[in-house]
N, C-alpha and C positions, 0 to 999 in steps of 0.2 A: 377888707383884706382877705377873710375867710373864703371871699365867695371869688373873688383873683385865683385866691391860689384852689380851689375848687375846679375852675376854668382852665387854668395852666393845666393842669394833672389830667381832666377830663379832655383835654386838646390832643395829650400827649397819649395817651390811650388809643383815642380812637384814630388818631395819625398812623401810627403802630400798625393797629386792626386794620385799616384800608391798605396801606403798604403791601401788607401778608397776605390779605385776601385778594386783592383785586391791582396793586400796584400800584407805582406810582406819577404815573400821567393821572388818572382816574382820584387818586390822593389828592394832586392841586388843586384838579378842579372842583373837590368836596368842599376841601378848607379854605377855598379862598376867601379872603376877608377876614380869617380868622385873628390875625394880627391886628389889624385898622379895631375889631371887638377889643380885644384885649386892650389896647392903648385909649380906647374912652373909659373902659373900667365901668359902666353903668347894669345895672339887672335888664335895662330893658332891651339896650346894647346886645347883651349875651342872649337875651330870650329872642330876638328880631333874628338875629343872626342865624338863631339854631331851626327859625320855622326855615330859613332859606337854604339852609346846610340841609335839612330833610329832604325838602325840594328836588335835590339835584340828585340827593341819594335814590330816593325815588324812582327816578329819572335814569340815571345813569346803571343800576345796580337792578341787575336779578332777585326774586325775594329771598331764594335763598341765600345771594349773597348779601343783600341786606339784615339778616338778620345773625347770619357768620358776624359780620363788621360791630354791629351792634350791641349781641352778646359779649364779644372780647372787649368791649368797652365799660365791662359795670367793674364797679367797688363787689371787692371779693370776701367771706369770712375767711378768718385766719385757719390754713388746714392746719398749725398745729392742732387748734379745739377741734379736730373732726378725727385723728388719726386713732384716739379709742370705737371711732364710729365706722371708719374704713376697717380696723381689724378686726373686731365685731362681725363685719359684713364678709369680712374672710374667710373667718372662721364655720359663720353659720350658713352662708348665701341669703339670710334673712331681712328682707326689704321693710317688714315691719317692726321686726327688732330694730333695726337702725331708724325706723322713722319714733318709736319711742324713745332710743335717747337722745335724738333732737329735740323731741318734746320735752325731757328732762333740762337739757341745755337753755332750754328758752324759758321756762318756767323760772329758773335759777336768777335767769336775767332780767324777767321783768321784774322778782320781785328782791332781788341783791343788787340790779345795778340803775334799777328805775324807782326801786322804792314802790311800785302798784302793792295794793292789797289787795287781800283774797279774792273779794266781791268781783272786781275790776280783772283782774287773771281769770277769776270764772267763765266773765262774758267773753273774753276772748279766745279763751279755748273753747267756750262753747259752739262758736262762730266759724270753730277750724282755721283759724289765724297762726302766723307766728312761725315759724323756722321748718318746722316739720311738715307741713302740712297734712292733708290728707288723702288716704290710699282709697279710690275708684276703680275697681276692677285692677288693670293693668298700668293706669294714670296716676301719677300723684298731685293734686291740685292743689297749690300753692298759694294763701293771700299773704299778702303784705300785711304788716298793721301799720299802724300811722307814725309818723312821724318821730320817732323818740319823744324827744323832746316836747310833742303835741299831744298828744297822745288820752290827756288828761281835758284839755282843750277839745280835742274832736269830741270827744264821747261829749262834752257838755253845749257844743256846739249845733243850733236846731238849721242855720240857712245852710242849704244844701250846695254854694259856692265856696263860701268860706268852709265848710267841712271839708271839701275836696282840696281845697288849700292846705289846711293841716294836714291832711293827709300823705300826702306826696312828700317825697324825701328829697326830691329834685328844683333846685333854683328857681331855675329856669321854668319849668311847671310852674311853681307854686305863682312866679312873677305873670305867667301867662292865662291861666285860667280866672274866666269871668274878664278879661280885659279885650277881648275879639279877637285873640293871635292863637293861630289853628296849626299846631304842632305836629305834624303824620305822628299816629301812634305805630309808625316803625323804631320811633325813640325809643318806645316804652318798652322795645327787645334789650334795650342797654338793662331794665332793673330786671327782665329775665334772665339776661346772662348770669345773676347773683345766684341762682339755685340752678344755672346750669352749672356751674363750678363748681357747687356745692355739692352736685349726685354726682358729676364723673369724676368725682375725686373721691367717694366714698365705692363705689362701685368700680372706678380703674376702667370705663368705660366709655364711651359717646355717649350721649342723651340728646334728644328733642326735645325742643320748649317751643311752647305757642301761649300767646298773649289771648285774654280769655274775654279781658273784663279792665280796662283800665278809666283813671280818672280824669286821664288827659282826654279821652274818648268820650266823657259824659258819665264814664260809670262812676259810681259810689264807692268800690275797692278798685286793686289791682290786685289780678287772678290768673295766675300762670299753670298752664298744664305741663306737667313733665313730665315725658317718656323715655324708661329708660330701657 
């Protein structure tokens, strides 16, 4: 049922995004099938459907509007937790003070809402993991860490398929990788839309994001540049 209403919300999203971005001749023919997926209800169902929904996106869509489509497709943090970090940034114009208190934020979170210990919070802030990421010149480079709820798993985790499995926050991924279903990592603009939402709402501004590094690509993280 989780991973249904996962699918419904993620349909309903990205319908939205193609509508706005590119219309809606161009919408039908992204989702089509998407209905006949949803009424088998199967992971492998949603993951088959989604290599063929890239396909056409692909195909059909400009990069940059593939990756407009995309971005407005991810799961968003709550701006109320960011609205001390937008005023913050008003106040001061300071991109590093704001990338400290998202450090703060996350630290709080792995260890009040995930229960990690010190050790375990260490290596990931060592890594440059985690919400804030970190400031490159003018860049802020962005990873993911694994999976919530994995997270304890990946780090204990030595085969280099199943780690990328944990890792990923995405169904649909996790159901794909190590199985031969070749997913465009234009997808993986959906989990960069997450910190593009996240800087132009602290900043009141556009940002750029390019995918750097992801796991549906073979890579070991997912590594997002953000320009803002």
């Amino acid at each position: 049922m989780a991973s249904m209403d996962f699918d419904r919300q993620w349909l309903a999203r990205l319908s939205r995004s193609l509508k706005s971005i590119v219309g809606g001749d161009i919408e039908r023919k992204v989702m089509a099938g998407s209905g006949e997926m949803l009424s088998e209800g199967t992971p492998e169902a949603s993951a088959e459907w989604t290599v063929q929904t890239m396909m056409r996106l692909d195909e059909l869509l400009t990069s940059v509007q593939k990756r407009d489509v995309m971005t407005g497709c991810a799961c968003c943090y709550p701006q109320s937790d960011l609205e001390d970090v937008r005023q913050a940034y008003r106040n001061s114009g300071d991109i590093d003070e704001a990338i400290g208190m998202l450090r703060g934020k996350f630290v709080s979170f792995l260890r009040d809402r995930l229960g990690l210990g010190d050790d375990l919070i260490g290596q990931i802030l060592a890594a440059g993991w985690g919400l804030a990421g970190v400031r490159e010149d003018d860049v802020i480079i962005a990873t993911k860490i694994p999976k919530s709820g994995s997270i304890v798993d990946y780090f204990r985790q030595t085969d280099p398929i199943r780690k990328r499995r944990f890792y990923c926050y995405c169904p649909r991924v996790r159901d794909s990788i190590g199985k031969g279903r070749r997913i465009s990592q234009t997808y993986c603009y959906c989990g960069a839309g997450f910190y593009k939402a996240i800087w132009e709402y602290i900043l009141d501004r556009p940002v750029d994001v390019e995918v750097l590094e992801s796991v549906l690509g073979g890579g070991d993280v997912c590594r997002i540049a953000v320009r803002p």
